[in-house]
C-alpha positions as a printed Julia matrix, in Angstrom:
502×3 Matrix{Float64}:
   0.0     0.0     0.0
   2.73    2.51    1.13
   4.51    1.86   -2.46
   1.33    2.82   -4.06
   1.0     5.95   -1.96
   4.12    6.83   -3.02
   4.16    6.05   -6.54
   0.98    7.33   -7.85
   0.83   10.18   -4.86
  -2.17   12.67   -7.13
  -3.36   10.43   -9.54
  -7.18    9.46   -9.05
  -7.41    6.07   -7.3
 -10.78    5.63   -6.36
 -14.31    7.0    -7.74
 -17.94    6.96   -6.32
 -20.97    8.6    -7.6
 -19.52   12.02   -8.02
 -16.96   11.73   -5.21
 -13.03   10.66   -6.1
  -9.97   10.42   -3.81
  -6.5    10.51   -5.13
  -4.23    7.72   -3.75
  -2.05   10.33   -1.39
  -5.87   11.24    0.29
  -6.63    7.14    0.58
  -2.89    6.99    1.97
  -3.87    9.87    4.72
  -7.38    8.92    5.64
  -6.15    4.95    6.18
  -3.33    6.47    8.07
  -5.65    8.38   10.05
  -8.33    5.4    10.91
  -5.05    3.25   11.64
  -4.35    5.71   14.62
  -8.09    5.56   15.54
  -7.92    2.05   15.79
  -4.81    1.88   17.53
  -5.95    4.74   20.02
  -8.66    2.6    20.69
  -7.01   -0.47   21.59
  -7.05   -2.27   18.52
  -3.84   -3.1    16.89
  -1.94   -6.39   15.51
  -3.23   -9.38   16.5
  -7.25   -7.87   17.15
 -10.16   -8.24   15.24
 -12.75   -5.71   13.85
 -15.95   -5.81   12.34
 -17.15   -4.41    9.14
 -20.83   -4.14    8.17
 -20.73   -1.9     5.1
 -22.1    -1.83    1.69
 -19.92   -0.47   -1.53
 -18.85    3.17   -1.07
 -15.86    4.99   -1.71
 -14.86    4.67    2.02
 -14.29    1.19    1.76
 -10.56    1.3     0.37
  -8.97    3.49    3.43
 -11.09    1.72    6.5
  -9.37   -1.95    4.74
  -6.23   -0.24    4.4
  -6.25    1.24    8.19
  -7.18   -2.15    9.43
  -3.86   -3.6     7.45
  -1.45   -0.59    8.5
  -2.79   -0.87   12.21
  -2.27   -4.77   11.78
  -6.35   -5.73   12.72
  -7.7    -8.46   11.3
 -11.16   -7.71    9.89
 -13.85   -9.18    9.49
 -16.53   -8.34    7.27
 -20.28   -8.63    7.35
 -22.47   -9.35    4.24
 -25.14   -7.01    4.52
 -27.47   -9.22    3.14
 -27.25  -11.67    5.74
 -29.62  -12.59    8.31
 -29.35  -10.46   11.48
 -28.58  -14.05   13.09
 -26.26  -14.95   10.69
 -24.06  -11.66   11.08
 -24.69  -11.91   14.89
 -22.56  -15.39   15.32
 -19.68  -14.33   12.81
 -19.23  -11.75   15.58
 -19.79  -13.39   18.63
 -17.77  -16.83   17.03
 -15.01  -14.02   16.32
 -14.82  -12.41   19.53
 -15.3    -9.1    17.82
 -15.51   -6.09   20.04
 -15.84   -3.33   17.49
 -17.95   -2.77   14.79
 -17.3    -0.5    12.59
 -20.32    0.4    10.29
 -22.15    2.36    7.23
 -24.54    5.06    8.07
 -27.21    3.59    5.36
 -26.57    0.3     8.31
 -26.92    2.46   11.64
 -30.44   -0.08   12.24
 -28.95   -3.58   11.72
 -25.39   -2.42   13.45
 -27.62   -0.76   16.92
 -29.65   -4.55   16.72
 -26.66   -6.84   16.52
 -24.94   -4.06   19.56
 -28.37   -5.17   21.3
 -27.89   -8.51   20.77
 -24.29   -8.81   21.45
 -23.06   -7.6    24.94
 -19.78   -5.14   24.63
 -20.1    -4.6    21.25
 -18.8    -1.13   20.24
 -19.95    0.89   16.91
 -17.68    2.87   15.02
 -20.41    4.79   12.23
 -20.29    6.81    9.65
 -23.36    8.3    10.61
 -24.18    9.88   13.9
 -23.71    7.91   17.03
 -27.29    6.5    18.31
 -25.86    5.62   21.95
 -23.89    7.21   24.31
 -20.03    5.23   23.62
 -20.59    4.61   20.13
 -18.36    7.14   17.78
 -18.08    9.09   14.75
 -15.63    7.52   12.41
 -14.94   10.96   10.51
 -15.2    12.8    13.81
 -12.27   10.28   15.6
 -10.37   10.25   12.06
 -10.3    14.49   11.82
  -8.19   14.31   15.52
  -5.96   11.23   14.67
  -2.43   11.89   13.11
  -2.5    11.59    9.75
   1.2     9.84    9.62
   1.61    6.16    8.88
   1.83    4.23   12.24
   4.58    2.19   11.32
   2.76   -1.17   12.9
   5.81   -4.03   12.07
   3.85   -7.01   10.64
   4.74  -10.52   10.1
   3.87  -12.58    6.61
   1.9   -14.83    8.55
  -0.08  -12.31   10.63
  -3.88  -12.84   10.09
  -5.43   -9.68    7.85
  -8.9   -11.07    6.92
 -11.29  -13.45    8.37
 -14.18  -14.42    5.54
 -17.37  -15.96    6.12
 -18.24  -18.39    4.02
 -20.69  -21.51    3.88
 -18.37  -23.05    1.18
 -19.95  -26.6     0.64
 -20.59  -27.85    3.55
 -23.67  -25.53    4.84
 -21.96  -24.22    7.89
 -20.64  -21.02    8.23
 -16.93  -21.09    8.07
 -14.48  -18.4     8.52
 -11.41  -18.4     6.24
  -8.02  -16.91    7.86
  -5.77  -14.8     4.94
  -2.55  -13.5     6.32
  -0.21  -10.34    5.35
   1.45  -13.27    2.77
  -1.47  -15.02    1.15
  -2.96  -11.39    1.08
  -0.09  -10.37   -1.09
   0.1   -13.53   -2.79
  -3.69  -12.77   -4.03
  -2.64  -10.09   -5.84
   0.62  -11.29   -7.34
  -1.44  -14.04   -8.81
  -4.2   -11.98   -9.81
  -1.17   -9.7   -12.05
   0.56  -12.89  -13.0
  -2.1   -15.1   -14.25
  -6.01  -12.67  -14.8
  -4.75   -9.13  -15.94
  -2.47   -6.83  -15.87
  -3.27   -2.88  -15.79
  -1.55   -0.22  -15.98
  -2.14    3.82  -15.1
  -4.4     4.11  -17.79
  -7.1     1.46  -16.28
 -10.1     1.38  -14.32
 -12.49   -1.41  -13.06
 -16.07   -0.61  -12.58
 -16.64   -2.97   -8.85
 -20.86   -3.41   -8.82
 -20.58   -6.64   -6.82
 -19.68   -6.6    -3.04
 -16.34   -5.4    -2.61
 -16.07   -8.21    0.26
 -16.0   -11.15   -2.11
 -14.18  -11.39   -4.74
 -14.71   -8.02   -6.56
 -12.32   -6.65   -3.3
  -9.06   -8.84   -4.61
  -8.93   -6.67   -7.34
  -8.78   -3.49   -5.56
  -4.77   -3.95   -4.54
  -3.76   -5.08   -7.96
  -5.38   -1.81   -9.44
  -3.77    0.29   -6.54
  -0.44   -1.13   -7.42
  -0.48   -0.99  -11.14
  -1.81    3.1   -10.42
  -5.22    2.67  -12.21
  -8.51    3.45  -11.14
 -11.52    1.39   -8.57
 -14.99    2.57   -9.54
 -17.18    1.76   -7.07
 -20.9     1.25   -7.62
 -23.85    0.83   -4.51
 -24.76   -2.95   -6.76
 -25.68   -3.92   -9.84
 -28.36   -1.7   -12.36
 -27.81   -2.92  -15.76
 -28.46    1.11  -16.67
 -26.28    2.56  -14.21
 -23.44    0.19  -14.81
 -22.93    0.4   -18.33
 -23.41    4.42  -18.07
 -20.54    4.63  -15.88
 -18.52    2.16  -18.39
 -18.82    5.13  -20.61
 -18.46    7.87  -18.5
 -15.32    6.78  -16.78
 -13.63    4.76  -20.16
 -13.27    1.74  -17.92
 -11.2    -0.87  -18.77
 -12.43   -3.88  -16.81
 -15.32   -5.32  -15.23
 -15.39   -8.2   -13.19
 -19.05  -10.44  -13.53
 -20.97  -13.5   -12.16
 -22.95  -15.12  -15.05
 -26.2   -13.75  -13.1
 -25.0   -10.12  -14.11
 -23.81  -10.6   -17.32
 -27.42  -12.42  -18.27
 -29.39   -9.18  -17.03
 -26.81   -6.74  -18.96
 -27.21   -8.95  -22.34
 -31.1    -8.62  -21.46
 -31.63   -5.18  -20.54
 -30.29   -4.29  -24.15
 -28.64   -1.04  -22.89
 -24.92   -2.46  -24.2
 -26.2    -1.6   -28.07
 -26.8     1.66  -26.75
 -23.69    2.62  -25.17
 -20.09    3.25  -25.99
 -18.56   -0.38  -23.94
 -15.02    0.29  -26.75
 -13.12    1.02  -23.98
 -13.45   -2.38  -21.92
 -10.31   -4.7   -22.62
 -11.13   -7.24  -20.08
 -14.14   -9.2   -18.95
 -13.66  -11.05  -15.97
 -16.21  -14.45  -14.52
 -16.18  -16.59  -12.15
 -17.88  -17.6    -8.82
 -19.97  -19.72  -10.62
 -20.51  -21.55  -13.83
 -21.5   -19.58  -17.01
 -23.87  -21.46  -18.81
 -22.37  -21.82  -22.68
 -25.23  -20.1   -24.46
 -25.13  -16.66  -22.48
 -21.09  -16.88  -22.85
 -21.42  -17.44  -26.4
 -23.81  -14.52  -26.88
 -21.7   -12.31  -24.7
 -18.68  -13.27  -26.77
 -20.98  -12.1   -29.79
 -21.96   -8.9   -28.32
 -18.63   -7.55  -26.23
 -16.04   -9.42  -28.65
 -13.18  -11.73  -27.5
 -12.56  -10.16  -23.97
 -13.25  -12.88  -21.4
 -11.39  -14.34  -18.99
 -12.65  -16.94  -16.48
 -10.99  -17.85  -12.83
 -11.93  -21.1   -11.25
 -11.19  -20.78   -6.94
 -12.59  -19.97   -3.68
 -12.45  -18.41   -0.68
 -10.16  -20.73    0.97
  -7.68  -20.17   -2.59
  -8.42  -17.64   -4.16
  -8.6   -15.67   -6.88
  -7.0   -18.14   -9.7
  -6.6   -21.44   -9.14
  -7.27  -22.48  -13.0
  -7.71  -19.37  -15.67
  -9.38  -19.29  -18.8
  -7.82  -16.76  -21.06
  -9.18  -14.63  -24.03
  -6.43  -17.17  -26.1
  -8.48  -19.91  -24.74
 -12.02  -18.49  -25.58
 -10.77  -17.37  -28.62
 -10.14  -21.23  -29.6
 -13.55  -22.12  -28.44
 -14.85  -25.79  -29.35
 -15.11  -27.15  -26.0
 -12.73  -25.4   -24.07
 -15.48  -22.84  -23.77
 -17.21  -25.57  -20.99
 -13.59  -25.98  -18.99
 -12.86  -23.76  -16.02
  -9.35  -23.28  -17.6
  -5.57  -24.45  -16.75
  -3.91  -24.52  -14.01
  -2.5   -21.08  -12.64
   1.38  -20.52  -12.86
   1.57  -20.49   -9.32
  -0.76  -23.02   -8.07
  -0.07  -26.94   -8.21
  -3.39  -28.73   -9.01
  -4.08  -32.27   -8.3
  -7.28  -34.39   -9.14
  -7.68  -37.3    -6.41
 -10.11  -39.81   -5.14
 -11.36  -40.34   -1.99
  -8.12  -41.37   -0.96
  -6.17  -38.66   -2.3
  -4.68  -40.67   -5.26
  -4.0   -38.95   -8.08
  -6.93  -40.13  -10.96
  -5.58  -41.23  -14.31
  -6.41  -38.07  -16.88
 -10.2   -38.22  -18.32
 -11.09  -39.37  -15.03
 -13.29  -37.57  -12.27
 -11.62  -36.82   -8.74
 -12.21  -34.03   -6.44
  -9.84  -30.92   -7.22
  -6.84  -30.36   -4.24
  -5.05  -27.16   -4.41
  -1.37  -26.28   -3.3
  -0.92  -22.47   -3.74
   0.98  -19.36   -1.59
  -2.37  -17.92   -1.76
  -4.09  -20.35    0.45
  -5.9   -19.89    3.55
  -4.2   -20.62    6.73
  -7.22  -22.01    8.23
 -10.26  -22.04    9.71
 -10.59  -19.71   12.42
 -11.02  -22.1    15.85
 -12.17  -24.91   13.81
  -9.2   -27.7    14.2
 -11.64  -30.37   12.87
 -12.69  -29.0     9.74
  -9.16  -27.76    9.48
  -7.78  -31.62    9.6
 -10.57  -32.17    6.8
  -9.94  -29.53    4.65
  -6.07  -28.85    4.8
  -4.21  -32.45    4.21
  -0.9   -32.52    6.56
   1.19  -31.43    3.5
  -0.29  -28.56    2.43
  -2.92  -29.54   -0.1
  -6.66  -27.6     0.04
  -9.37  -29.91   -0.27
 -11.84  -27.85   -2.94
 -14.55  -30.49   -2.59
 -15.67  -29.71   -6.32
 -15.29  -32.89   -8.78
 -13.51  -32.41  -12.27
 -12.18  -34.23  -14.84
  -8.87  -33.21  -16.91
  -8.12  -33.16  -20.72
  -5.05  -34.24  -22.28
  -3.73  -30.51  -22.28
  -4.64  -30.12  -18.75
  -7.82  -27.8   -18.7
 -10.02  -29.26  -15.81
 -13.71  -29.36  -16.51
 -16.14  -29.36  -13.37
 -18.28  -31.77  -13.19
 -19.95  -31.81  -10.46
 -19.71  -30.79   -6.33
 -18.8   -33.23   -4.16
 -21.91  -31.53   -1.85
 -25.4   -30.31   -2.89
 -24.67  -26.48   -2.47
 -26.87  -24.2    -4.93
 -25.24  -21.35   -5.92
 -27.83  -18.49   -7.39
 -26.74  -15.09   -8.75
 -22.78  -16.23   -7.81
 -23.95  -16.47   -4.07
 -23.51  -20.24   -2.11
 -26.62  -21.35   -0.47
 -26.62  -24.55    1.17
 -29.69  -27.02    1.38
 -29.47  -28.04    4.62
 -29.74  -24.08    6.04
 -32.87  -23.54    4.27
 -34.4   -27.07    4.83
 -33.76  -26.01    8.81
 -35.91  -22.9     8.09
 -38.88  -24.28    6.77
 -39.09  -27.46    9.43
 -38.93  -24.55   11.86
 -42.67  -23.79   10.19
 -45.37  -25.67   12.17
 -47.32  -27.48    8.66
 -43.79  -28.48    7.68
 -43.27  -32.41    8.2
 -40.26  -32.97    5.82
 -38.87  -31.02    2.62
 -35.83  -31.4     0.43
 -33.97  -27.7    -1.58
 -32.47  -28.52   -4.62
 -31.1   -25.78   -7.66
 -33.11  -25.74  -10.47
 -31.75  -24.5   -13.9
 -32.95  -20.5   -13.97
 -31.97  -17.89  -16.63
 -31.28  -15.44  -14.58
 -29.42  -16.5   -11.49
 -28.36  -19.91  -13.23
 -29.57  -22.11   -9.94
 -32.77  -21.03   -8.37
 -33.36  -22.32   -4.75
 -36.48  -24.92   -5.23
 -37.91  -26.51   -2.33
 -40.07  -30.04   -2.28
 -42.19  -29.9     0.57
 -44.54  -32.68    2.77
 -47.14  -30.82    4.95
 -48.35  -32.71    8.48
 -51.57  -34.25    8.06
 -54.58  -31.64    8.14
 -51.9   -28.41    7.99
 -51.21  -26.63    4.9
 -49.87  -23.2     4.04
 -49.29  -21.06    0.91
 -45.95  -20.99   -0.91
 -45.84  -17.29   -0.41
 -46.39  -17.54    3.84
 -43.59  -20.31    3.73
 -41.43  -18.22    1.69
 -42.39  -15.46    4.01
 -40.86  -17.85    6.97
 -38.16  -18.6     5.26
 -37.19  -15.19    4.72
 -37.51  -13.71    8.3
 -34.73  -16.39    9.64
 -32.51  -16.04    6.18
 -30.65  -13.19    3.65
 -32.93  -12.83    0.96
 -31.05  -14.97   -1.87
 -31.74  -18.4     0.4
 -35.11  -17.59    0.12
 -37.14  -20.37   -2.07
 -37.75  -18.97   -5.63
 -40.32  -22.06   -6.13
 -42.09  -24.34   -3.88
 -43.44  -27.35   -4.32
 -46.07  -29.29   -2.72
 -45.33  -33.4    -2.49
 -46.88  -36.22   -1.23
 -43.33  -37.72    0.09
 -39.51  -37.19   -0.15
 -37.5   -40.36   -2.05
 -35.16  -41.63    0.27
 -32.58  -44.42    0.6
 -32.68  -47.7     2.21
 -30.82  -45.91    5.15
 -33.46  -43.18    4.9
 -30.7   -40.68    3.05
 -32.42  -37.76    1.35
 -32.17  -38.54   -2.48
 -32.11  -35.11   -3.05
 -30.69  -35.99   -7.16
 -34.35  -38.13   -7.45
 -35.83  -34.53   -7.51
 -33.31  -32.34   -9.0
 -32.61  -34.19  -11.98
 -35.8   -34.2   -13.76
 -35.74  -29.9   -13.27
 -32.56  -30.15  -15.52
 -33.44  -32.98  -17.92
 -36.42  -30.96  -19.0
């Protein structure tokens, strides 16, 4: 961060609505939050909070939480207030620092959770909680200085992954780094002249390109979400150079019919991943944008790039345009069985990843850790591929039943819980179901109790108080019984296959 500072010093680094900040103001501001932080107790080794949607503050409050050596640990907004309320309290996090448009949710989960402290951008709404301009405008504005080791934790992610529980991924100083040497290496390389237009959250995987950017001295443009209108407008307006997409968004642009109308010539790069892109929208956003796409393959436990799929790659099309890509330079891939073998190539095995920009765990979670992370180094991805003769890996399948809608994971079992929580609820099975928009749609199959009933929309109602909004149930359906094994296993295939077939 400091090199950036200094390299790029007045150049524009980051742009919101009508708002910009040069890198020397990002530079002071982080420095300033750092020493707000640090004044308030919070320094290497700590953990913060974030609860904040896209805005042009994000940048500086992740780079004070790096330069005063905090760990942070951010909050989808989307999330259940439940869901947000045990990352925190499974965290131990003290502090919360907060957006103003967020003051409601971040006073309920300080209601909630005993000791916890806000840090707004609004106006404090109780008498302790602070002003985070207010603090910043008396704080030095010089660079603390905090020493830092490579394998000091920086980022704690939520994420449900495939196994349904909430799981928070530790990233250090080094994989941190490592993220964005790979991302430079192996996705795209800008330079002073480039910008990338951020609609998705900036706490997924839209945020690993913010450091790359910083580095190479081009621009972040940072939008509130995704409005096919508003985010090819600022496209044009602002000559970007790069987006970054899940299929979900790149369906609704090719929909909405607003690219004919604009001036896209100065994109270069089209970035996808986070889930699969179906081949027909791919094919007709090849047609429409030209040969700019590039595909990554990871996760939160690796990410950004653990297999690429370059514009060369696209460009060759046939069936490459189904593979996830090849290998990155600096990650060793390995397709195993159950047993860890290596497969023979053609076969299917679950994908293991060996990388520098791997997690380095679980936070308190030695169990899933010995699952997940094999004794020499190796990730467990828990997604099934096969391998061509050139290498490309082509997914197959998960080894789990996770949906993932709109580039968002949503586990079964989560939602299941939530509608045997209703009282006409006896059993019920969620399955994805093929959807043009969000490529999986959440579809529940569900067995009422004798004599009870209820409407799809009161169950999705249910549903929707206890989840975020994605796991609600786009469809529900109404069965006499669930298929099962012998052992009484949930055949939860019996149902979803016949949704794809057709």
């Amino acid at each position: 961060m400091r090199r950036g500072a200094a390299r790029h010093r007045d150049r524009i680094a980051v742009v919101a609505g009508d708002r910009a900040m040069t890198y020397r103001e990002v530079d002071v501001m982080a420095n300033r939050i750092a020493n707000v932080l640090l004044g308030m107790g919070y320094g290497r080794g700590s953990r913060v909070g974030l609860l904040l949607n896209n805005e042009i503050w994000s940048m500086p409050i992740d780079f004070a939480c790096l330069k005063a050596g905090v760990a942070r640990v951010p909050l989808n907004s989307r999330l259940a207030q439940a869901e947000q309320a045990k990352m925190l309290a499974e965290t131990g996090v003290r502090l919360l620092i907060h957006g103003a448009d967020l003051t409601e949710r971040a006073l309920a989960l300080a209601e909630e959770l005993d000791g916890l402290t806000l840090l707004g951008l609004g106006e404090p709404q109780r008498a302790g909680d602070r002003n985070l301009f207010a603090e910043a405008d008396r704080a030095q504005p010089t660079d603390p200085q905090v020493p830092v080791e490579p394998d000091d934790v920086m980022l704690v992610l939520y994420t449900s992954g495939t196994t349904g529980t909430l799981k928070a991924a530790q990233h250090t100083q080094a994989s941190w780094a490592a993220i964005a040497r790979n991302i430079l290496t192996n996705l795209i390389s800008p330079g002073r002249g480039d910008a990338m237009v951020h609609a998705a959250s900036l706490i997924h995987a839209s945020g690993t390109f913010v450091l790359p950017f910083w580095l190479a001295g081009g621009r972040s443009i940072i939008l509130p979400g995704f409005d096919p209108e508003q985010f090819v407008a600022t496209i044009e307006r602002e000559r970007a150079t790069a987006i970054n997409l899940v299929p979900t968004m790149l369906g609704m642009l090719l929909a909405s019919g607003v690219v004919e109308r604009a001036d896209t010539s100065s994109l270069d790069t089209i970035i996808y991943g986070a889930s699969p892109m179906p081949r027909p929208l791919l094919e007709q956003g090849m047609a429409t944008f030209g040969n700019k796409f590039v595909q990554y393959y990871g996760q939160t436990e690796a990410p950004l790039c653990q297999t690429v799929l370059t514009k060369d790659d696209h460009a060759e099309g046939g069936d490459l345009l189904g593979s996830c890509g090849y290998p990155s330079v600096d990650a060793e891939i390995m397709i195993t069985d159950d047993d860890g073998n290596p497969v023979e190539q053609g076969e299917i095995g679950e994908i293991r990843v060996r990388a520098p920009f791997t997690m380095a765990g679980y936070f308190n979670a030695d169990e899933l850790n010995a699952q997940t992370i094999t004794p020499d180094g190796w990730i467990r991805t828990r997604d099934m591929a096969r391998a061509d003769d050139r290498g490309y890996l082509y997914l197959v399948d998960r080894a789990s039943d996770m949906i993932i809608t709109g580039g968002y994971n949503v586990y079964p079992r989560e939602v299941e819980d939530a509608l045997l929580a209703h009282p006409a609820v006896a059993e019920c099975a969620v399955v994805g179901a093929p959807d043009p928009k969000w490529v999986e749609a959440v579809t529940a199959f569900v067995v009422f109790r004798p004599g009870a009933s209820a409407s799809t929309e009161e169950l999705r109602d249910f549903v929707r108080g206890r989840l975020a909004g994605y796991k609600v149930p786009k469809q529900v359906h109404v069965v006499d019984a669930i298929p099962k094994s012998p052992v009484g296993k949930v055949l939860r295939r019996k149902l979803r296959d016949p949704l794809w077939e057709r």
